[in-house]
N, C-alpha and C positions, 0 to 999 in steps of 0.2 A: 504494500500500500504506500503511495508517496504521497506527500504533503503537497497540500495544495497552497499557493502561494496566489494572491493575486497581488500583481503590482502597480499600484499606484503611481510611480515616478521615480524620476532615478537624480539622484543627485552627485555630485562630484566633493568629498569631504577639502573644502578649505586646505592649501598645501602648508602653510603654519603649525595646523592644529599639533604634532609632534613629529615625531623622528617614523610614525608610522601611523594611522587611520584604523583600517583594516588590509591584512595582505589575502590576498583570494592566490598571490604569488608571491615570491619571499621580495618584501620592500621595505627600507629604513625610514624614513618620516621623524570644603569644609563653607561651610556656608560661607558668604561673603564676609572678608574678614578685609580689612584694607590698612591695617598694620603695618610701619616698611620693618625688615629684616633687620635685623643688628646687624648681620653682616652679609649681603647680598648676595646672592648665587645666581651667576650668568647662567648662560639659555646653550643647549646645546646645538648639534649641526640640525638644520632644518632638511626635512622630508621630501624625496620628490614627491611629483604627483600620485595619488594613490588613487585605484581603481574607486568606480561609482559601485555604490551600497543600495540596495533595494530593498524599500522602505513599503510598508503592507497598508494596505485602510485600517481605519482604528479597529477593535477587535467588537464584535456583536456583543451586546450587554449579556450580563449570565457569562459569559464563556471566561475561561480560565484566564488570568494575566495579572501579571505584578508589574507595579513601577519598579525604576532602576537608574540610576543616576549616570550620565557616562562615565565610564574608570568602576564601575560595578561590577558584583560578582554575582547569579539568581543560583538557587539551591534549588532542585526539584529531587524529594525523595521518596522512595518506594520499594515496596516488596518484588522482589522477581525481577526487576531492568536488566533486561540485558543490551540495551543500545542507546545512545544519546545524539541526540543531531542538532542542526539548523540548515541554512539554505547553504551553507557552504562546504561543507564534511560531518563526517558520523564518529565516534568515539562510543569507548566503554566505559560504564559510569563508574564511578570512583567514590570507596564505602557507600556504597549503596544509595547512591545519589549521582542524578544527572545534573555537572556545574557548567552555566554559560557563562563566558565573562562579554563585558559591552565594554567596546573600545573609549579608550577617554573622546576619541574624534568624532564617534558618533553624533548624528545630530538624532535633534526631538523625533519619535517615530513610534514606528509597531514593528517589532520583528520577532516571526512566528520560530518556536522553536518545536521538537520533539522527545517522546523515548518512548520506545518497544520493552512491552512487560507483556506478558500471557500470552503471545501470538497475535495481542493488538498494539494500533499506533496511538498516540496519546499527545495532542496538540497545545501549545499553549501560547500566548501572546508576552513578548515584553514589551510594556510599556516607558519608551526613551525620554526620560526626562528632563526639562530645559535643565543644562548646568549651573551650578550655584558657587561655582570655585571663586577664591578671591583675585581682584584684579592688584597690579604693584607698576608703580612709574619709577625706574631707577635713572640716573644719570651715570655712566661708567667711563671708561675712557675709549674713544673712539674705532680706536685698534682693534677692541673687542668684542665690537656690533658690527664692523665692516671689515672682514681680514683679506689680507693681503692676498696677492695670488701664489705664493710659497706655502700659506697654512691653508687656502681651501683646497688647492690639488693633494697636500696633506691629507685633511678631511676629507678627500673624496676616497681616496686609497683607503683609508681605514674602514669607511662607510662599506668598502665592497666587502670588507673579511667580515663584516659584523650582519650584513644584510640577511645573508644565507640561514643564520641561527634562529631569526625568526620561525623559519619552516621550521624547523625536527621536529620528529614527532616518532619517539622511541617509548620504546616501553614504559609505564610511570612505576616510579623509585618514591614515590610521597603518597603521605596523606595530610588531612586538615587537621588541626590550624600549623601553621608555617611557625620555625623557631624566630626567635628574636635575633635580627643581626649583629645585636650587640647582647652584652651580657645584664649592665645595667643600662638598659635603653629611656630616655629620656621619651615623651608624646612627638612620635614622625609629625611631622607637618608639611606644606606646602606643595602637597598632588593637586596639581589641577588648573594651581596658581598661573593666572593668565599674566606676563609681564608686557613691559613697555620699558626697551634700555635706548636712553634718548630720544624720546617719542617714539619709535620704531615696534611693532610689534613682531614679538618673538613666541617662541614655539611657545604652548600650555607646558608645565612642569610636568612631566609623567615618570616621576618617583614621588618617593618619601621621603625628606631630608631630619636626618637626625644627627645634634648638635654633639662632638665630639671631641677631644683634644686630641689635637696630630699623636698619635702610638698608643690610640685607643684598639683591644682585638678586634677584628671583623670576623663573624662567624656564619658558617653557612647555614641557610635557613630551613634546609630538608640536606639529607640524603642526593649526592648525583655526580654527576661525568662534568670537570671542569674541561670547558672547550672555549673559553679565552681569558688568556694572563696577559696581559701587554700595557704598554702605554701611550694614549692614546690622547692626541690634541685637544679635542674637548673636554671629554671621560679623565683625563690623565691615567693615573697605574688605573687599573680596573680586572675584576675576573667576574666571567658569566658561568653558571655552571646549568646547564641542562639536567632538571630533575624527572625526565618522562613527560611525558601525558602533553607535550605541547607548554609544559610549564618551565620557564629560564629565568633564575633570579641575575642580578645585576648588583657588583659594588663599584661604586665609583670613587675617585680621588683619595685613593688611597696614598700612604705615603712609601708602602713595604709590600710588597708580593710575595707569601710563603708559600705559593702552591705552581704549579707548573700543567699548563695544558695535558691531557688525555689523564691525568689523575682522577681515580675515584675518592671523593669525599663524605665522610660520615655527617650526620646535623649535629649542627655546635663544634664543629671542628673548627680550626682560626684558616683562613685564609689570608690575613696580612694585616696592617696595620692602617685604622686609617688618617686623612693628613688632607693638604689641599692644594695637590699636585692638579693639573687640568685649567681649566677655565671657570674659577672662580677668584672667591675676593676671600676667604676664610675658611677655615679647618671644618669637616664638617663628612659626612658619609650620606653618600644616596645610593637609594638603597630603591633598586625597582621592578617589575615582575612584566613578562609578557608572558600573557595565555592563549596560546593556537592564534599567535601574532598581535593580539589584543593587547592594550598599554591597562594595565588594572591598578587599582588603587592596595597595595598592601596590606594597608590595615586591617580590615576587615577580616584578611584570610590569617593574622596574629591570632585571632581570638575565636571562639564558641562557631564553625562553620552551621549548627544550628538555629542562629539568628542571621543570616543571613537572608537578604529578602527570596521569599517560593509563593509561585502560584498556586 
């Protein structure tokens, strides 16, 4: 039985929005709070264009759907699932739950998801809701709103080794809730944070930044296969480690690298130290997650995956 989709119109996700939208193919791309930062954290490399997202009529009243904030994760759980879907690929559910995540780029929308339990299909609406992330005007120094042609051919090289990791999709190595990247972790803040460095607008923040002193441990958040140690122009040191299931955590600006590509790492093991190597103004670790290419908000997967919003 296949899902029926009817489509209402296709939009083209804003090229800003991050380092990535949605990938249908492997592509790089807190309520309003308007607070400036103690210490500011620049914007990383910007996104190309990413493919148009197909957006459904709103869902028929009675019928299953939950709102979902962009950078969301929805829970749907059940006895017996044995398949999870949307309009773009199918997976297995994971503790016995089928998990969407909605890309931070998403706009306002319906989009219909699935899972197969009993030998029937099981339809459900997310409801895309307007983003509420805070907005920040910074003023920086020049150099580092408009780079040169030495650091973007930089950044473009690097863009190409990092683009590919969105796709994997190996076996999953985790379960819910994700460890703390730090040990004593201070409140993540700033997912979502829409900036302006010198009027200009720049990508949406899609990590979590938590406030750290340069040679604080960074520890990984599950169980998984690190597949990038390096240091990199915007990112500075940084390691991505591939936990399964379409799930890659991210540390950024690190000051110390303890782990080396193709290594398998335990959860809570140290991966390095972190510091504010990269393209920022302060010490500090970003710490950020892509789901089946999707940019997600952390937090939420720290804590109780059964509060989590479900239809």
């Amino acid at each position: 039985m296949g899902v029926h989709i009817q489509v209402l119109r296709l939009f083209a996700v804003p090229p800003r929005l991050g380092l990535a939208a949605l990938f249908l193919a492997a592509a790089i791309g807190a309520p309003p709070v308007l607070a400036r930062a103690a210490a500011p954290l620049l914007p990383g490399p910007q996104a190309p264009d990413p493919v148009p997202v197909r957006l459904l009529d709103p869902p028929p009243a009675g019928s299953r759907n939950v709102g979902v904030v962009p950078g969301g994760v929805v829970r749907w759980a059940g006895e017996g699932i044995t398949r999870c879907g949307d309009a773009r690929e199918t997976w297995a559910p994971l503790d016995g739950a089928c998990l969407y995540p909605v890309d931070l780029g998403q706009e306002e929308g319906a989009l219909e998801v699935y899972r197969d339990l009993g030998g029937r299909r099981e339809t459900a609406t997310l409801r895309v809701l307007p983003p509420s992330y805070a907005a920040e005007h910074l003023e920086v120094d020049p150099g580092k709103v408009r780079l040169s042609k030495k650091n973007r051919l930089r950044a473009d090289r690097e863009r190409e080794v990092v683009v590919p990791l969105f796709s994997l999709r190996t076996n999953p190595a985790f379960s819910l809730p994700l460890g703390s990247p730090l040990e004593h972790a201070p409140p993540p803040r700033n997912f979502g944070t829409r900036r302006l460095f010198n009027g200009e607008t720049r990508s949406a923040h899609g990590g979590a930044d938590y406030r750290a002193p340069t040679g604080t441990p960074v520890l990984a958040a599950e169980e998984g296969l690190v597949v990038l140690a390096a240091d990199h122009f915007f990112a500075g040191k940084n390691v991505f480690v591939d936990h399964g299931g379409g799930l890659l955590s991210m540390y950024m600006h690190l000051s110390r690298i303890d782990v080396r590509k193709g290594r398998r790492v335990k959860k809570g093991e140290r991966l390095g130290l972190s510091g504010a190597t990269g393209r920022v103004t302060g010490p500090h670790l970003h710490f950020g997650l892509r789901w089946r290419g999707a940019k997600v908000d952390p937090a939420p997967l720290l804590g109780d995956p059964a509060k989590l919003p479900s239809p």
